[in-house]
C-alpha positions, 0 to 999 in steps of 0.5 A: 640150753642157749637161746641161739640153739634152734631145733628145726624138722629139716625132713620127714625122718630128720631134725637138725639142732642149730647154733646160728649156722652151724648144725650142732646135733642131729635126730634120726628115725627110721621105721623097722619092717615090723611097723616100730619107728626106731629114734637117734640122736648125735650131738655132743652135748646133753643139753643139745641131745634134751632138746632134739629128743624133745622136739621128736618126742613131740612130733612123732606118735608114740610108741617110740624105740631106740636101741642103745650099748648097755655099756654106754651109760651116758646115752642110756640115761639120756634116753631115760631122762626123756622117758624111755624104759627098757623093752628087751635085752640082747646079748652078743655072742662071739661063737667059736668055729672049733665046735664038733659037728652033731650028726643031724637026726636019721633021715634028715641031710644038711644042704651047705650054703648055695645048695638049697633049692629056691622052691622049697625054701620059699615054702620053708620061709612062708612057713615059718613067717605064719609061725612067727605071726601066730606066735611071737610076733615080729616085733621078738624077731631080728630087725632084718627078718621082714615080715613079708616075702621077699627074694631069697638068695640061697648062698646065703642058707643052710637048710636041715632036709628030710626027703624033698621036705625043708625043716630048718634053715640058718641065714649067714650075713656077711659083716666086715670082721666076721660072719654073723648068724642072723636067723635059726629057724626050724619048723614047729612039727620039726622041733625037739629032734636036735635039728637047730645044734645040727644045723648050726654045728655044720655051718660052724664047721663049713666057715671053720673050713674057710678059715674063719675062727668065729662068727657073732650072734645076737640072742635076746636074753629071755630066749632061754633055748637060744641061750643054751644053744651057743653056751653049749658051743662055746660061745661067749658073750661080748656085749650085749645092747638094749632096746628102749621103748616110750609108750 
């Protein structure tokens, strides 16, 4: 690298590559609600890219994440070359709104988005956190499912009910060119009664309703049930996105 490129930590979460006094590359972190420290880098040269990831590498403890387009092999093997392996992968599903809704199982109802009472799912939400926690962990789930209570806005859910009991819940997040499925989630005591294809078939119909043609979802590859949840529906896969970890 020229001897004029100097990399200086300008502040807590950003590094900046300088070429005399022009900025020629940046590094970025960011901490995920589960604890991990997510690293970036932008700079169009790779020798630029070696010396920031060098100068983060060596300021911030280990272990390290970054997340990358599996299609994009050049910053793929950059981040290799720094040392980073792969930790996971997921793939992103375009999923159809034509699917035929699936009736729910006897006794259960399906509230549409904005019809769920706050209480209720609340005590749904603690509920499935205490699962996460004593199972997966949340390092397994989507980087915007927190790992603390926070202000639930019902619009944003549809919920499988039984009586006054909550069982399973979808979150819609809305994207600029389509909706995307963030969280499916169903009680353990609830599960293997179909109720996870119910839920998401009546969301599907709901947005196909509103005149949405399809929504995205992302599924981790080893998540074999999610997987044949929307192959099922229909819904194929349009890329997919690993995450890389330095230990």
């Amino acid at each position: 690298m020229k001897s004029g490129h100097v990399v200086t930590r300008v502040a807590e979460q950003q590094w900046h590559a300088m070429e005399g006094d022009r900025v020629v590359g940046r590094g970025d972190t960011s901490r995920r609600p589960d604890g991990r420290t997510f690293l970036s880098v932008d700079a169009w040269h790779g020798t630029v890219f070696d010396r920031l990831a060098e100068a983060m590498l060596t300021d911030l403890p280990k272990p390290l994440y970054t997340l990358v387009d599996e299609t994009d092999l050049d910053l793929t093997s950059r981040w290799q070359r720094a040392g980073f392996t792969t930790w996971r992968r997921e793939w992103e599903y375009v999923v159809p709104t034509t699917s035929v809704p699936v009736p729910p199982p006897p006794g259960v109802t399906m509230l549409t988005f904005g019809e769920a009472a706050h209480d209720p799912l609340r005590e749904l939400d603690l509920v499935i956190r205490a699962e996460v926690e004593a199972g997966p962990g949340w390092h397994e789930m989507p980087a915007e499912v927190l790992p603390g209570p926070v202000p639930l806005d019902p619009s944003k859910y549809a919920v499988a009910a039984q009586g006054d009991a909550y069982l399973g819940l979808v979150r819609l997040g809305p994207v600029p060119r389509r909706p995307r499925i963030g969280l499916i989630a169903v009680r353990s005591d609830a599960r293997r009664r179909g109720i996870a294809r119910a839920l998401l078939t009546h969301v599907l119909a709901a947005l196909h309703r509103d005149g949405v043609e399809s929504a995205s979802a992302e599924v981790k590859e080893s998540n074999d049930a999610a997987l044949r949840l929307f192959e099922g529906l229909g819904a194929r896969r349009a890329s997919s996105n690993l995450e890389l970890v330095l230990r």
